[in-house]
C-alpha positions as CSV (number, residue, x, y, z in Angstrom):
1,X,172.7,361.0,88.2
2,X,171.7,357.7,86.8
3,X,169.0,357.5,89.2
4,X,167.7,360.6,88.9
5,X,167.6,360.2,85.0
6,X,165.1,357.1,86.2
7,X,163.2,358.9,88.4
8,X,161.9,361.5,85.6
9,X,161.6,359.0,83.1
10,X,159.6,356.8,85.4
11,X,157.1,360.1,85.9
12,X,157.4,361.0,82.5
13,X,155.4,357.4,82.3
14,X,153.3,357.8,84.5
15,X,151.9,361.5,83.0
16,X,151.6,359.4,79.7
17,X,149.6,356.5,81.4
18,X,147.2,358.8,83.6
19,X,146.5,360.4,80.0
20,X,146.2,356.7,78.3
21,X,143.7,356.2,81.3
22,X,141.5,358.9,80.8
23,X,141.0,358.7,77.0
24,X,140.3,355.1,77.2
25,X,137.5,355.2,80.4
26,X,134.1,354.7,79.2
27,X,132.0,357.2,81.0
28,X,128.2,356.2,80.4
29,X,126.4,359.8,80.2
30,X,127.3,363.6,81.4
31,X,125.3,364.7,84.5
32,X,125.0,367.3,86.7
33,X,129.1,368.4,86.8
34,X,130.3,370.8,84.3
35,X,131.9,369.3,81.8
36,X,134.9,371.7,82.4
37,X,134.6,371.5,86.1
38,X,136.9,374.2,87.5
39,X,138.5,375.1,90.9
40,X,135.0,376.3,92.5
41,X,133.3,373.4,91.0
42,X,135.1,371.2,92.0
43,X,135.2,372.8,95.9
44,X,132.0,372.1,95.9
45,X,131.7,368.8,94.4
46,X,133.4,367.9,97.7
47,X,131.3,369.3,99.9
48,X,128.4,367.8,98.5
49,X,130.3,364.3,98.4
50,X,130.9,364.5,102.1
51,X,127.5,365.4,102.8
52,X,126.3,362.5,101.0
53,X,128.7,360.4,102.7
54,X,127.4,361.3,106.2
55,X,123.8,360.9,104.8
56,X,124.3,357.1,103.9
57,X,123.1,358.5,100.7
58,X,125.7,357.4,97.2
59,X,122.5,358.0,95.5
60,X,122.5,361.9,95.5
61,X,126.0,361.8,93.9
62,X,126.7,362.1,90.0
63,X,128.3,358.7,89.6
64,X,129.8,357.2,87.0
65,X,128.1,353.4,86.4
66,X,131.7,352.4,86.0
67,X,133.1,354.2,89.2
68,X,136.2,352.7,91.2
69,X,136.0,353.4,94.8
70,X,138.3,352.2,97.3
71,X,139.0,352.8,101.2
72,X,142.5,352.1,102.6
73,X,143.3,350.7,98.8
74,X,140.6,348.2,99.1
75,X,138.5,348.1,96.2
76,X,134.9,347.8,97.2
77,X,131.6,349.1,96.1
78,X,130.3,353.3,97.1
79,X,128.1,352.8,99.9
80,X,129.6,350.1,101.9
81,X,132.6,350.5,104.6
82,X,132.7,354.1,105.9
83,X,129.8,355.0,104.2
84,X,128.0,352.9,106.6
85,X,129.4,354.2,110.1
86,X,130.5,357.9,109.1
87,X,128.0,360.1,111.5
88,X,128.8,363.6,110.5
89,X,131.1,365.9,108.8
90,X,134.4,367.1,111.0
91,X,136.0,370.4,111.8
92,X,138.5,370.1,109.2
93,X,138.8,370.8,105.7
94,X,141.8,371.4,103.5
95,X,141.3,370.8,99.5
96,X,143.6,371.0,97.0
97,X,142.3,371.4,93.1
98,X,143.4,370.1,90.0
99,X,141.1,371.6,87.5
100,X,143.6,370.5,84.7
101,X,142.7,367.4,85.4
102,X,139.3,367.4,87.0
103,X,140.4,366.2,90.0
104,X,140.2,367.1,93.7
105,X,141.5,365.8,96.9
106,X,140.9,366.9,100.2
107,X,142.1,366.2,104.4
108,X,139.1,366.5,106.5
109,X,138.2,364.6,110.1
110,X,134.8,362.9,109.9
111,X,133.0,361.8,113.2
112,X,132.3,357.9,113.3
113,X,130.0,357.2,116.4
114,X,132.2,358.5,119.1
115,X,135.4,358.8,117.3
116,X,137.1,361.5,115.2
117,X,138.5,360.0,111.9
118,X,141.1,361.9,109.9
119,X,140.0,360.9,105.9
120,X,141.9,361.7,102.8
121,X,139.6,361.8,99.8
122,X,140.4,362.0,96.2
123,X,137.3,362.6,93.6
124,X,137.8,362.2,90.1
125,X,135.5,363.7,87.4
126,X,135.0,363.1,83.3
127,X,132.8,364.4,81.3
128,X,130.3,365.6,84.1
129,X,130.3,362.2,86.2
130,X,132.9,361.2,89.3
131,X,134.4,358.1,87.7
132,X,137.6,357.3,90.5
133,X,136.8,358.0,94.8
134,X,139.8,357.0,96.7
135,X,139.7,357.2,100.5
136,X,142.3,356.7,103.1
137,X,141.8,357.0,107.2
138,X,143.4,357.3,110.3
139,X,141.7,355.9,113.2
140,X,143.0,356.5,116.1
141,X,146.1,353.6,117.1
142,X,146.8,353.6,113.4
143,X,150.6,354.0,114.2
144,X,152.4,357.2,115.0
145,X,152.0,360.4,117.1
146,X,148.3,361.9,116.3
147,X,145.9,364.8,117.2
148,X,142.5,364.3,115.5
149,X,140.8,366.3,118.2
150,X,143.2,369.3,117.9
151,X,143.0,368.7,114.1
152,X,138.8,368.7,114.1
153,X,139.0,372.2,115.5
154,X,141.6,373.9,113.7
155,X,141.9,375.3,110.3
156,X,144.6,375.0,107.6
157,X,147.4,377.7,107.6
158,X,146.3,380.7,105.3
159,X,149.9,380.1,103.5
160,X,148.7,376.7,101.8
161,X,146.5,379.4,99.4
162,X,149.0,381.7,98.3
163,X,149.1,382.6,94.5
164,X,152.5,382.2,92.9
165,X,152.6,385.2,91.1
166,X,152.4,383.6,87.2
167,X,155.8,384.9,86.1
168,X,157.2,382.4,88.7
169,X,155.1,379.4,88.6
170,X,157.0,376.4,87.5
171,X,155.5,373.2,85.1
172,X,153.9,370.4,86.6
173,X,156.5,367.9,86.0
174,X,158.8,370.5,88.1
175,X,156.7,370.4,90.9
176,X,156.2,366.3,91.0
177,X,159.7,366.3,90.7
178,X,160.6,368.2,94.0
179,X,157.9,366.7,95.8
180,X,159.4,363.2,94.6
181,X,162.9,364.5,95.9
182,X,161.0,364.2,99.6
183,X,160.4,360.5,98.8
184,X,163.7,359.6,97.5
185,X,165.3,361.3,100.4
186,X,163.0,359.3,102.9
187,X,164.1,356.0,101.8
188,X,166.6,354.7,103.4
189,X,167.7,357.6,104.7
190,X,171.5,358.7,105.2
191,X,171.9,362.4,105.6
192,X,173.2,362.2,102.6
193,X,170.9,363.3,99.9
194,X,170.0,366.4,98.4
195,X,166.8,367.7,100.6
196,X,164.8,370.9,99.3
197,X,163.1,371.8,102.4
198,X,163.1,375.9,102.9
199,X,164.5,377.2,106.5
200,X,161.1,377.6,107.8
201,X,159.5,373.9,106.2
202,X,157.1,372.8,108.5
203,X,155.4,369.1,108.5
204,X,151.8,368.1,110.1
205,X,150.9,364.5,110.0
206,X,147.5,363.3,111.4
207,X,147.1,366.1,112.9
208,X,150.2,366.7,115.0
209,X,153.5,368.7,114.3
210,X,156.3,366.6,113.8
211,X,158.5,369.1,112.5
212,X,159.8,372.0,115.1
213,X,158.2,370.1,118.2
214,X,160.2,369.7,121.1
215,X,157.3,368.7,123.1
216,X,156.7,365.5,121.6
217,X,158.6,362.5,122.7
218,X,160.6,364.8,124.6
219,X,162.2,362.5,126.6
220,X,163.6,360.5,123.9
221,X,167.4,360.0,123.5
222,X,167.3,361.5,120.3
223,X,164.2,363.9,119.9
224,X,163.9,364.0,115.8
225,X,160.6,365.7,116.3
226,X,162.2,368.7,117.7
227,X,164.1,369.6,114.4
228,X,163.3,371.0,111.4
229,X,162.7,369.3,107.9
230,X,166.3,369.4,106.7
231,X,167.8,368.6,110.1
232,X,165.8,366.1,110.3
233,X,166.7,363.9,106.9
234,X,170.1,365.0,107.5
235,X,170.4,363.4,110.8
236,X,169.9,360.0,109.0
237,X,166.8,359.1,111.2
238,X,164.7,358.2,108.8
239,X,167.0,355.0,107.7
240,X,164.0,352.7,109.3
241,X,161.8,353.1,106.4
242,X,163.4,350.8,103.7
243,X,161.3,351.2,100.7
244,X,158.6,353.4,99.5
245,X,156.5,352.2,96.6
246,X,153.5,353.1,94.7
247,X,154.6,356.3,93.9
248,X,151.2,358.5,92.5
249,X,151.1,362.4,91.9
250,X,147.4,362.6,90.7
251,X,147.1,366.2,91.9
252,X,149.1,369.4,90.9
253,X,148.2,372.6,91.4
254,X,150.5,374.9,89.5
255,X,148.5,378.1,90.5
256,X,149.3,377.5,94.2
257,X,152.0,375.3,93.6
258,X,151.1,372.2,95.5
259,X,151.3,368.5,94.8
260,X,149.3,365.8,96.2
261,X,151.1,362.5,96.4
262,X,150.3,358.8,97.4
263,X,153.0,356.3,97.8
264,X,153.6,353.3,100.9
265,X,156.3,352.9,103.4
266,X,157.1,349.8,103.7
267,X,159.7,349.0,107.1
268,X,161.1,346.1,106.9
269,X,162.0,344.6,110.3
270,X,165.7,344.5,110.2
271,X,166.5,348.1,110.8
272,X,166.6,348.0,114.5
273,X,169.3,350.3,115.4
274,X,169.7,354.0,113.5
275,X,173.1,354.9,113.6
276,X,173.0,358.9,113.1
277,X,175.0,361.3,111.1
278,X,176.1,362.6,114.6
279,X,177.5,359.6,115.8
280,X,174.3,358.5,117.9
281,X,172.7,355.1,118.1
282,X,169.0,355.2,118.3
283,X,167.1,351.9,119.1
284,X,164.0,351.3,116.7
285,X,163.2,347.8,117.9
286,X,159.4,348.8,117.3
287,X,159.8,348.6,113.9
288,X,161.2,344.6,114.5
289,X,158.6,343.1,112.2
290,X,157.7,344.1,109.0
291,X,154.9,346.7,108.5
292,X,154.2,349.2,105.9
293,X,152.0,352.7,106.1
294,X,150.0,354.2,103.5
295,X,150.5,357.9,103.1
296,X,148.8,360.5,102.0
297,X,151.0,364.0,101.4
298,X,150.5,367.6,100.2
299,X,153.7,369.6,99.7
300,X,153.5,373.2,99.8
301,X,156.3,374.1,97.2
302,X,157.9,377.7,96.7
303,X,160.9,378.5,94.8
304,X,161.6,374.5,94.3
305,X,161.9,374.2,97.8
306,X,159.3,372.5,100.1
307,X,157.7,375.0,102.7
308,X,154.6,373.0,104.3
309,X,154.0,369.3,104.1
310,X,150.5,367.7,105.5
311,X,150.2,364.1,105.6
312,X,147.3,361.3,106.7
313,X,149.1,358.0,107.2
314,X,148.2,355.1,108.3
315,X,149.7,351.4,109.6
316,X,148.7,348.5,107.1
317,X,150.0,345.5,106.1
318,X,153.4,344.7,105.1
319,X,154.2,345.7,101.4
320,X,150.9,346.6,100.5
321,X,150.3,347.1,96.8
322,X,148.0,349.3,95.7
323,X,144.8,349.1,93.9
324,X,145.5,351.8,91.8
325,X,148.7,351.1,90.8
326,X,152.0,353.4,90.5
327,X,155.8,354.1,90.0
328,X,157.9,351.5,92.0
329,X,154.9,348.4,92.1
330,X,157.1,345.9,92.6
């Protein structure tokens, strides 16, 4: 209980310090954006910046002189890293909205010579300029199972744009606090915890189902990507990931009732050997160093349970901290 107590109190913070944050930022002069920029705007705010990404061309954008830009949390100046080998716009799109906060952040693949790149892309706007881009990227051998190619030709499921009729739609803070619940039940996993998945929750990450899979890693002792979400963290598999930091909700959507999260996993070397809720040992002496993954997560979330889940993760180094800062940043 104790916990959980924290793990409100520590959100509750955060809501007052992304507030604090955008009543202090000194935005130089309103451009081309709305200064109420709503769902369609900002839709297609996106499109234009990915346009202008594979056009080597920051210029077109409506930039604040202040913007913060950063790619795999590396703070760095728009135009340089990806904007300097992206080639063209992928398959893929899936945005989520915050108009409530003028914020929008999207999964798409982007083509990079003769590779397929899944990006996660957050824009930021106030008062008619983008003042915060934050970019994450899975190239391929970034750690995990993958399927950029499938990915770059597929579509997001028709279910991530569902209404929740407005007698049923729950606060913000309701929302973070569920998806949260998927993070506290992540680390250090036991089988233990109280998991709100719904009977049919069904997970993507880079690409590839690793929910209700049996074809991947099918010859494994123990195949956890042939279960469900809640048989899954109640098998105790997940006990390998030791600590997940960094916690951001930047994005809700109470209108579709999505969150968009950041946090990292950080794995710290000495969880070699998972021993399951079923009395199985499963050897994870891959994970014998330390290593951590940056993760970026969308939960689909219905009734306060989580129905869809679509992640872009991937491996950096150990214990990364974040550029932009978050709950858990020690």
């Amino acid at each position: 209980m104790r916990a959980k107590m924290l793990v409100v109190v520590g959100l509750s913070c955060l809501g007052v310090a992304m507030m604090a944050g955008s009543l202090t930022r000194t935005v130089s002069a309103t451009g081309s954006i709305p200064v109420d920029c709503n769902r369609a705007c900002l839709e297609g705010l996106a499109t234009q910046y990915l346009a202008a990404l594979a056009a080597h061309n920051p210029k077109s954008l409506p930039l604040a002189a202040d913007v913060k830009y950063t790619e795999n949390d590396q703070v760095m100046d728009v135009g340089d890293g990806f904007w300097g080998t992206a080639t063209a716009v992928g398959g893929y799109k899936h945005c989520f909205a915050d108009p409530v906060v003028e914020q929008i952040g999207c999964m798409v693949t982007m083509h990079e010579g003769d590779h397929i790149v899944i990006m996660g892309m957050r824009l930021r706007v106030e008062l008619g300029r983008i003042t915060e881009i934050e970019t994450t990227y899975y190239r391929q051998g970034g750690g995990g199972p993958s399927n950029a190619a499938g990915l770059d030709t597929s579509q997001p499921e028709p279910l991530w744009f569902d209404t929740v009729p407005a007698g049923q739609r729950v606060s913000r803070q309701q929302l973070i606090t569920t998806a949260n619940m998927y993070f506290a039940g992540l680390e250090n996993n036991d089988g233990k915890g109280v998991y709100p998945f719904s009977d049919d929750c069904d997970r993507i990450e880079n690409g590839i189902h690793t929910t209700n899979n049996p074809t991947l890693s099918p010859n494994a002792p123990f195949n956890a990507f042939a279960l469900g979400c809640i048989a899954q963290f109640k098998s105790g598999y997940y006990a390998v990931v030791t600590r997940i930091h960094h916690r951001r909700f930047p994005i809700v959507d109470e209108e579709r009732g999505i969150v968009w999260a950041y946090v990292i996993f950080d794995q710290n070397g000495t969880v070699q050997t998972i021993h399951l809720t079923n009395g199985q040992d499963v050897s994870m002496k891959n994970f014998n160093r330390p290593s951590s993954l940056e993760v970026t997560e969308a939960f689909k979330i219905e009734n306060g349970k989580i129905r869809r889940i679509e992640m872009v993760g991937s491996g950096l180094q150990y214990h990364l901290n974040s550029a932009w800062g978050g709950i858990s940043d020690k």
